[in-house]
DRENSENU-577189 format. One record per residue (C-alpha): x, y, z; residue in one letter. Coordinates in Angstrom, 2 decimals. Example, Ala and Ser with C-alpha at 12.3 -4.5 7.8 and 13.67 -1.06 7.14 Angstrom:
c1,c2,c3,res
12.30,-4.50,7.80,A $
13.67,-1.06,7.14,S $
This chain:
c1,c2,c3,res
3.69,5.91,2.49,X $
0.78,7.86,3.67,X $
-1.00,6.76,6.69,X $
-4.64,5.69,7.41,X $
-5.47,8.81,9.19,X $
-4.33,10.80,5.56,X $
-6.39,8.63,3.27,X $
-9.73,9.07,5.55,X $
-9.21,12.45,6.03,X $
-8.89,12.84,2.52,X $
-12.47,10.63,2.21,X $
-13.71,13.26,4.86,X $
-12.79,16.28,2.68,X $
-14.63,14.88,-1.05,X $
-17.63,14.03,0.87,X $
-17.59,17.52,2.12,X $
-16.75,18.71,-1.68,X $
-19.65,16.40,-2.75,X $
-21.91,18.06,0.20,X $
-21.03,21.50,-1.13,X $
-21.18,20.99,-4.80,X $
-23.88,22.51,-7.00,X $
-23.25,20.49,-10.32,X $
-24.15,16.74,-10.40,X $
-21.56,16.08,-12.31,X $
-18.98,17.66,-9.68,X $
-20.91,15.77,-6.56,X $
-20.39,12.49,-8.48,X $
-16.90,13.19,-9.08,X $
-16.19,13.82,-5.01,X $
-18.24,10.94,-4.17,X $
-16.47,8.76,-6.70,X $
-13.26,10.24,-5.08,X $
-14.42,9.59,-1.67,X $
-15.43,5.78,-1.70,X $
-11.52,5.48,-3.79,X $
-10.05,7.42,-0.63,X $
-11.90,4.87,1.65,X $
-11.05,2.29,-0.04,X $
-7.31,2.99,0.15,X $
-7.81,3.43,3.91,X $
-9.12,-0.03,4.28,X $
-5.91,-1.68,2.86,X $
-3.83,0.63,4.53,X $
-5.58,-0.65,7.90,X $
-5.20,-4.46,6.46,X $
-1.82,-3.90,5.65,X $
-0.94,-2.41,9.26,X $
-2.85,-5.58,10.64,X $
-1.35,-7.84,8.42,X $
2.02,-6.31,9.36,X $
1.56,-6.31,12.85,X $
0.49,-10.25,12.94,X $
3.98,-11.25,10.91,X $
6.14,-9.44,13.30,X $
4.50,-11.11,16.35,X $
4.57,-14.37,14.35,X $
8.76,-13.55,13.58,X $
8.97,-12.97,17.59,X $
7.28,-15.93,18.57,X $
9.32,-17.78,16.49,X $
12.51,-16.33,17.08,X $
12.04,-16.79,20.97,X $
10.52,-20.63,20.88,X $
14.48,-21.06,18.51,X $
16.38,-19.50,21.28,X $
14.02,-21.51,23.77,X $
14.90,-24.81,21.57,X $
18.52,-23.76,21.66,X $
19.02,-22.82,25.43,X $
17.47,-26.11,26.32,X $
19.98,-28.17,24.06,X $
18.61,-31.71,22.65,X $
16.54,-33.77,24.12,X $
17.96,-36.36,26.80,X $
16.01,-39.31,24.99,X $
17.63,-38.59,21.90,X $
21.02,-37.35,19.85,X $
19.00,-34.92,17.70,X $
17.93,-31.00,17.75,X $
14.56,-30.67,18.79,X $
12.41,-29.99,15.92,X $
10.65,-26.75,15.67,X $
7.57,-26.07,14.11,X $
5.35,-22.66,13.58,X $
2.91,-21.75,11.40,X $
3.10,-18.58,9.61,X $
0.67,-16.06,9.85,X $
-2.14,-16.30,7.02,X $
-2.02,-13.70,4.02,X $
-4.28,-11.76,2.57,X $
-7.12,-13.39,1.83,X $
């Protein structure tokens, strides 16, 4: 999967076509290209976010279980400590 640096790089270049283009027509077509190029660059970035959140959100999870489970049940009672996390929001 390309990364955000190719898709704005690629926005760079068709605004630079569109700067250098003679024929309305042609400038339209780079700009058109341009604000799609951006535009993919956006949800690459929201999908790197997005990413980054869950696996913090799996981490913090995973070390509050081994937490639970080092620590054993409670002394008041015969049962496992529940465990409760929120996920991490979606995209909106």
């Amino acid at each position: 999967m390309p990364s955000l640096s190719f898709y704005a790089t690629r926005a760079t270049e068709a605004r630079q076509d569109a700067a250098k283009a003679t024929l309305a027509n042609v400038r339209d077509r780079c700009l058109r290209a341009a604000a799609v190029w951006e535009e993919m660059a956006s949800r690459a970035a929201r999908i790197d976010y997005h990413r980054a959140e869950e696996v913090a959100w799996r981490a913090q999870r995973d070390d509050a279980a081994a937490l639970a489970a080092a620590a054993g049940p409670h002394p008041d009672s015969e049962e496992e400590p529940a465990l409760v996390l929120a996920a991490p929001k979606r995209f909106p």
